[in-house]
N, C-alpha and C positions, 0 to 999 in steps of 0.2 A: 768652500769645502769644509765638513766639520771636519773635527779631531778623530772618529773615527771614520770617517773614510777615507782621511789621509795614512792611516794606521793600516787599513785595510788595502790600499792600491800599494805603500811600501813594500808589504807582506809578500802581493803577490807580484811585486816587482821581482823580488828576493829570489820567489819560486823561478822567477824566468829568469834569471841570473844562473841559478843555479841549473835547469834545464841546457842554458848557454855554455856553459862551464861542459857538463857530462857530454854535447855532443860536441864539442872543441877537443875534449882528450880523446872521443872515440874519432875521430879525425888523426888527430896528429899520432896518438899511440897506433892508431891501427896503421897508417902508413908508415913508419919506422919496422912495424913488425913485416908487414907486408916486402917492403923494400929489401928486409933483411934476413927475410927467412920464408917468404912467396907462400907461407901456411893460412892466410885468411881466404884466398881463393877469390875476393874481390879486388878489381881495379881504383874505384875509390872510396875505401871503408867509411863509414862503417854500412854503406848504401853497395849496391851492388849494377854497376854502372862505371863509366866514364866520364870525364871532362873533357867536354867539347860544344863551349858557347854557340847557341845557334839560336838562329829568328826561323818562322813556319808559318806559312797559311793560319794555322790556328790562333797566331798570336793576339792580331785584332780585336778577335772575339773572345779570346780568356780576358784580355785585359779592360774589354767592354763587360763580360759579366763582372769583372772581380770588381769593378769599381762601381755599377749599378747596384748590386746584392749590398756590399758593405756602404753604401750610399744612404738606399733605401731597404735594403731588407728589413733592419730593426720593425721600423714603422711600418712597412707592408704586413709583415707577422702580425703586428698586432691586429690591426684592423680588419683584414681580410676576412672571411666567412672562412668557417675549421675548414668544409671539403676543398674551397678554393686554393686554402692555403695549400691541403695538402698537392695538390695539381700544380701548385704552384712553384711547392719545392721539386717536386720530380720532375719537373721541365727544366727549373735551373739546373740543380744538377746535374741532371743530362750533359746540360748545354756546356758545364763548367766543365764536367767530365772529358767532353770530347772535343772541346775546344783545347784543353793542353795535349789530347791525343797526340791532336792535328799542327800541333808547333812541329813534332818531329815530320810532319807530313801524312798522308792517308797511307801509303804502303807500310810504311817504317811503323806506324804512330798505333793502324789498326788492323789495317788486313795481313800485313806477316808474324804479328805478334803471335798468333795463335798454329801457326803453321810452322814454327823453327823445330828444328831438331829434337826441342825437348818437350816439345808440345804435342797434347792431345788430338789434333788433327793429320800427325801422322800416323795416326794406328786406328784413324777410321776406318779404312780397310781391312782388318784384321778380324773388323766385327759383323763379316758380310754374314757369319751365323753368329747369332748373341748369346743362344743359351752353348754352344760349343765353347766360345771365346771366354765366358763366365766359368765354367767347369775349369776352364786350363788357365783361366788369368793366374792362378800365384806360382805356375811353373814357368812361366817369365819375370820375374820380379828381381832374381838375383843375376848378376851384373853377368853369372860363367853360364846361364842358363842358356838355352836356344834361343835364338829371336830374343833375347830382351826388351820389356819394354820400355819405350824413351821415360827421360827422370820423373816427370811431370806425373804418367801415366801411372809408371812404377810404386810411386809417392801418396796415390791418393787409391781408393776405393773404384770399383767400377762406375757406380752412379756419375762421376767426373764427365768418365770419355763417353759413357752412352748420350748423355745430353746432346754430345757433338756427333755423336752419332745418329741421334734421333732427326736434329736438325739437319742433316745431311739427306736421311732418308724422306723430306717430308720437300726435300729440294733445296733449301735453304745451305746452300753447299761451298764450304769455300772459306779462309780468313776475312775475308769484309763481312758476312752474314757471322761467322760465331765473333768475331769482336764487335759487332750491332749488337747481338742477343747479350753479352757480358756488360755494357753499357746501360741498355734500355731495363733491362732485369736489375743491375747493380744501384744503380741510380734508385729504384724504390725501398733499398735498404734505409736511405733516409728517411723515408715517408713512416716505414714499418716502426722507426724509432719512434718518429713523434705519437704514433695511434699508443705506444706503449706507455711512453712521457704520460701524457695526456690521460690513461684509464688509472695510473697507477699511483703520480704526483699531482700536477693537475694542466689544466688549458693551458694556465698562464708560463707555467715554467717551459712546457713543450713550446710554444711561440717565441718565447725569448729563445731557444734552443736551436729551433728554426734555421735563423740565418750560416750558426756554424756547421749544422750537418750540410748545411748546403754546399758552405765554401770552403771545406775542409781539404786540408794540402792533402789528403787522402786520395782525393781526385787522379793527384800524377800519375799512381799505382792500379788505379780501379780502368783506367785505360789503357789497356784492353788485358785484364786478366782474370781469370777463369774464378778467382777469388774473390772478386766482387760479386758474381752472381753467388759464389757460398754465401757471403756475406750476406746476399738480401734473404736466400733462404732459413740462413740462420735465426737472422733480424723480424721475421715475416711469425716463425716456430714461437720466439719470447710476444712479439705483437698478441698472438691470437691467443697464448696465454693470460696473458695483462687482460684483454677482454674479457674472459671464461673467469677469473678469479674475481673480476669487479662487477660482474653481474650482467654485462650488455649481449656476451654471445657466450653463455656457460658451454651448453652441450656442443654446439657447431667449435665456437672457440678449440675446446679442451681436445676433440676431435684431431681438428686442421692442426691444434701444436704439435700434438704426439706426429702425426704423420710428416708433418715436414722436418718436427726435431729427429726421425727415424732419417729419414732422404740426408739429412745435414750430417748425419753421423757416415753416411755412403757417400760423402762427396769428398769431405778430409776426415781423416784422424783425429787429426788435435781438433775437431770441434765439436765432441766429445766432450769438452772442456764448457762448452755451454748448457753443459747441465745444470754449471755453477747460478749462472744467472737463472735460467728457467728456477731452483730453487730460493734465489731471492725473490722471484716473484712469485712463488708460493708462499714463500714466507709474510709476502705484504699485505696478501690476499686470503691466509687461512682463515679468515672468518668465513667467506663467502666457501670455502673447502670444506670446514665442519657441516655447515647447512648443507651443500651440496656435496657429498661424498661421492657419489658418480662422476662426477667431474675428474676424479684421480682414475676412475678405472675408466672411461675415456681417455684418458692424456696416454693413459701406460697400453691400450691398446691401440690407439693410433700409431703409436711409437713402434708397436710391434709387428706393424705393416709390410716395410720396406724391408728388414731385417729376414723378415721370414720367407719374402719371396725370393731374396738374394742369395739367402741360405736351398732354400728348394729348389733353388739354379744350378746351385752346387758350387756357390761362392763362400768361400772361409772367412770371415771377418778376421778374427783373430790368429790363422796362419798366415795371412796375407799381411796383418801387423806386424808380428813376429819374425816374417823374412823382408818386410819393408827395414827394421832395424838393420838386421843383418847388410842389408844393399847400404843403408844410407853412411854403415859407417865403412862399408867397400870406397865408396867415393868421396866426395869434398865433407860429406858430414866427421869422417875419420879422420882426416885432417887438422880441420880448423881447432884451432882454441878455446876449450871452454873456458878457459880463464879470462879471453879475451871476451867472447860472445857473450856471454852472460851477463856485463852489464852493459856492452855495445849495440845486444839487441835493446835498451831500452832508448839508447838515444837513436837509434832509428823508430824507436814508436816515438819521440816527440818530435819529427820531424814530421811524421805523418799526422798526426795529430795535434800539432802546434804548439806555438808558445802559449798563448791562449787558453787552451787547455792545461797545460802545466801549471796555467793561475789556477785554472776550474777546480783544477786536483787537489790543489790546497784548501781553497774553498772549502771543497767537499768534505776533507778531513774534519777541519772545524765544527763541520753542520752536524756532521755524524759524534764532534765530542760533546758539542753542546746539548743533540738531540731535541732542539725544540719542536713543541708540538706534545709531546709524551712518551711513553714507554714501549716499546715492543712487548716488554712481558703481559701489556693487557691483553684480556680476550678476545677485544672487539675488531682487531684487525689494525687494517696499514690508517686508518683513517682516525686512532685516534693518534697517531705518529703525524708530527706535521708534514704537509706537502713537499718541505727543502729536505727534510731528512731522509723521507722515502724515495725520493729520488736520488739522494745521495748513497744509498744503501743500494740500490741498482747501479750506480756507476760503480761504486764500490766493489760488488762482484763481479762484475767487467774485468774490474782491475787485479783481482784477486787470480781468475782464469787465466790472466795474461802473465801475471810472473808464475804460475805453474809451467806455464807452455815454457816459458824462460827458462825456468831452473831443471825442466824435461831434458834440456841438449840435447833435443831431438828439433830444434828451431837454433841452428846455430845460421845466420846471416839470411838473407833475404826475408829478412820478420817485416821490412818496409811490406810487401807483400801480402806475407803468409798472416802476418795480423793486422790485414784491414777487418774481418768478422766483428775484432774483440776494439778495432779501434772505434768505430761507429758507435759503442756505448761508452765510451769514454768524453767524446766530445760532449754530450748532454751535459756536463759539469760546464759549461762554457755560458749556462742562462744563469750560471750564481752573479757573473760578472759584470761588472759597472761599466760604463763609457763601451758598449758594444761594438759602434763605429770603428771607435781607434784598435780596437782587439780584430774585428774582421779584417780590416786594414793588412792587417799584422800577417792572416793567416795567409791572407791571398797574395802578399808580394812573398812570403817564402815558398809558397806551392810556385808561383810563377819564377822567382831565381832558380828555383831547383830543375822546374822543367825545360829553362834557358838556360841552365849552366852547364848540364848536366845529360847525358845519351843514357836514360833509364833502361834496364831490359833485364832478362833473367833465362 
C-alpha cells in the first residue's frame, strides 16, 4: 500500500471514529436525559424503537443478501450491462429491503406497519368523497379539532394518504398490499440514484456506487414506510432532471421532474427541501439550460401541476403547513429538545447511512477542495468540472438539505425515518472508497445488528 493510501484510509478511519463517537454520546446522553426527565419521547435514543433481540423468518435471507452483495457486488457492478445492472439493483434491494422487514416477521415487519394508529391507512375511509375530504382536510390537523387526523396524516400533505387511498380503491386493500407498494416503489429509489450518478458524473462512479445504494442500513427504515416511496418519488424528480440537463431526455426529462418534484412537495413538507439538489443539478447542467431554455419553462410548469389541481380541490398548502406547526409543537415535537435533537438527528442519519458513508463524506469534502477536473466558473458546464467533483457537488447538496431540515426543528427524532429521501443521495459519496468489500461488510452487519437488536417502529 503507498504512502498515500495509507494517509487516505487513516483519514477516513478518523471520519468513522468520529461518526462512532457522535452516535455513542447520542446513545448515552440521550438515555440519561430520557431516564431523567422522559422529554425525548423515544425508548432508545437517539432511534425511535426498543431493545428487544430477536431472530425472524427474514433473517436467512438478509444475511444471504448481505453477504452475496458485499461478496460480489463490487464486481457484478462493474461488468454487468448499465440496464441489467439497473434490474439488478432493484431486485436486490428489494430483497434486502424486505428480508430485514421479515426478521420482525410479515404481520409485525409489513402488513401492520402501515395500519397503526398513526398511520395513513386509518383514515382511508374518510376519503369515501376525495374532493369533500381535500376542502376540509386542514380542519382536522389541529390536535382540539373534530375527528383529528392520526399523526402521520396530520404531518404530511394530502398526496400521502390518497396514494393509500388510490390503492384501496383499485382493490389493492389492506397493510400487506400498501407495505408491498412502499417496498417495491421504494426500492427503485436506488435505481433513480444511479440513472442520475451516471448522466451527471459518470458510468463508472454510478457502478462503484451501485453496491451501497443497494446495501444500505437504510433498508431497516424503508420497510415498510410510507417514506421510501417519497423517497423514490423524490429520487425519480432529480433522476429525470440529470437526464433533461445532459441532453438524453430534455423536454420528456424536464417535464416528468417538474411534475413529480410538484407530487414530492404533496407527499411531505420538508421535501421541499429538494429543491436544493434539483438546483445543483441545474447548476451542473446550465450549459445544456442556456442552449435549451424551454427546458426551465418545462421544469416550472410541470411543477405547477399537482399544486394547482390540489389547490382547485380546495387544498391550502401553506395553511395546512402553518397549522401542521401549530399540531406538531401541541405534541412530542413541543416537547423534545432542541438542544438535544439537533445534533442527535445527525447520528441517527449515520446510522442510516453508514459508517461507510461517513468515510464517503470526507472523501467528498476533499474532492470538492481540491476540485479536480476545473472550474464551475467556466461556461461550458459540469463537464468541464471533473467527474469526482460533480458528483461530489451533488452529494454535497444532499447534504446541505439535510442540516436545513436539522436546524428547521421541525425533524426533532425519528429523522432515521423522515430522512431516508435526503439519505439515498448521500450514500453516492461511498464509490470514492477503496477496499469496497470490507466497507459493504461494514454496512450490512450494522443494518443487520440494528434490525436484530432492536423493535424498530414509529
Amino acid at each position: 500500500m503507498t504512502r498515500d493510501l495509507r494517509r487516505d484510509l487513516r483519514r477516513d478511519l478518523y471520519a468513522v471514529g468520529a461518526a462512532v463517537l457522535l452516535v455513542t454520546a447520542a446513545v448515552l446522553i440521550g438515555h440519561h436525559i430520557q431516564h431523567a426527565h422522559h422529554t425525548l419521547r423515544v425508548n432508545w435514543p437517539p432511534l425511535l424503537g426498543s431493545w428487544g433481540p430477536h431472530l425472524g423468518p427474514g433473517t436467512p435471507v438478509a444475511v444471504f443478501v448481505a453477504v452475496a452483495t458485499a461478496g460480489y457486488g463490487p464486481a457484478l457492478a462493474a461488468r454487468l450491462p448499465w440496464r441489467a445492472l439497473l434490474a439488478a439493483a432493484w431486485a436486490t434491494a428489494t430483497a434486502w429491503i424486505l428480508s430485514l422487514a421479515l426478521i420482525d416477521g410479515w404481520q409485525r415487519g409489513v402488513a401492520g406497519r402501515l395500519t397503526s394508529r398513526h398511520e395513513y391507512l386509518q383514515a382511508v375511509g374518510r376519503f369515501h368523497d376525495v374532493p369533500a375530504a381535500l376542502r376540509d382536510f386542514t380542519q382536522h390537523i389541529l390536535l382540539e379539532s373534530p375527528d383529528n387526523w392520526p399523526a402521520h396524516v396530520a404531518g404530511h400533505p394530502p398526496a400521502a394518504t390518497l396514494t393509500f387511498v388510490l390503492l384501496d380503491r383499485v382493490g389493492l386493500r389492506g397493510g400487506g398490499w400498501a407495505g408491498t407498494w412502499c417496498v417495491a416503489v421504494g426500492a427503485t429509489a436506488c435505481v433513480a440514484v444511479l440513472v442520475a450518478v451516471r448522466a451527471l458524473a459518470d458510468e463508472g462512479l454510478a457502478r462503484r456506487a451501485a453496491p451501497f445504494l443497494v446495501l444500505a442500513p437504510a433498508a431497516v427504515w424503508m420497510g415498510t414506510s410510507a417514506d421510501a416511496y417519497f423517497a423514490a418519488v423524490a429520487a425519480w424528480s432529480v433522476a429525470l432532471l440529470a437526464l433533461a440537463v445532459t441532453g438524453r431526455r430534455v423536454r420528456g426529462g424536464a417535464l416528468g421532474s417538474g411534475l413529480l418534484f410538484g407530487l414530492t412537495c404533496y407527499l411531505s413538507y420538508g421535501l421541499t427541501l429538494f429543491a436544493l439538489i434539483g438546483a445543483a443539478v441545474l447548476l451542473l447542467g446550465r450549459g445544456r439550460v442556456r442552449e435549451r431554455p424551454e427546458l426551465l419553462v418545462l421544469l416550472l410548469a410541470g411543477a405547477a401541476v399537482v399544486p394547482t389541481a390540489f389547490t382547485l380541490a380546495g387544498f391550502d398548502w401553506w395553511e395546512a403547513y402553518r397549522l401542521l406547526v401549530t399540531r406538531y409543537r401541541q405534541g412530542a415535537g413541543g416537547i423534545r429538545p432542541y438542544g438535544y435533537w439537533v445534533w442527535a438527528n445527525l447520528a441517527c442519519a449515520v446510522l442510516i447511512t453508514g459508517l461507510a458513508t461517513a468515510a464517503g463524506l470526507r472523501r467528498t469534502g476533499e474532492t470538492l477542495r481540491h476540485r479536480h477536473g476545473g472550474s464551475l466558473a467556466r461556461p461550458e458546464g459540469p463537464h468541464r468540472w471533473g467527474a469526482d467533483a460533480r458528483l461530489a457537488l451533488l452529494v454535497a447538496a444532499a447534504l446541505l438539505a439535510l442540516l436545513v431540515a436539522d436546524l428547521s426543528g421541525m425533524s426533532k427524532a425519528e429523522t432515521e425515518r423522515i430522512w431516508l429521501p435526503f439519505a439515498m443521495w448521500l450514500l453516492p459519496s461511498c464509490a470514492f472508497l477503496t477496499r469496497p468489500r470490507a466497507w459493504l461488510a461494514a454496512q450490512a452487519a450494522l443494518a443487520l445488528l440494528l434490525n436484530h437488536l432492536l423493535l424498530t417502529g414509529w
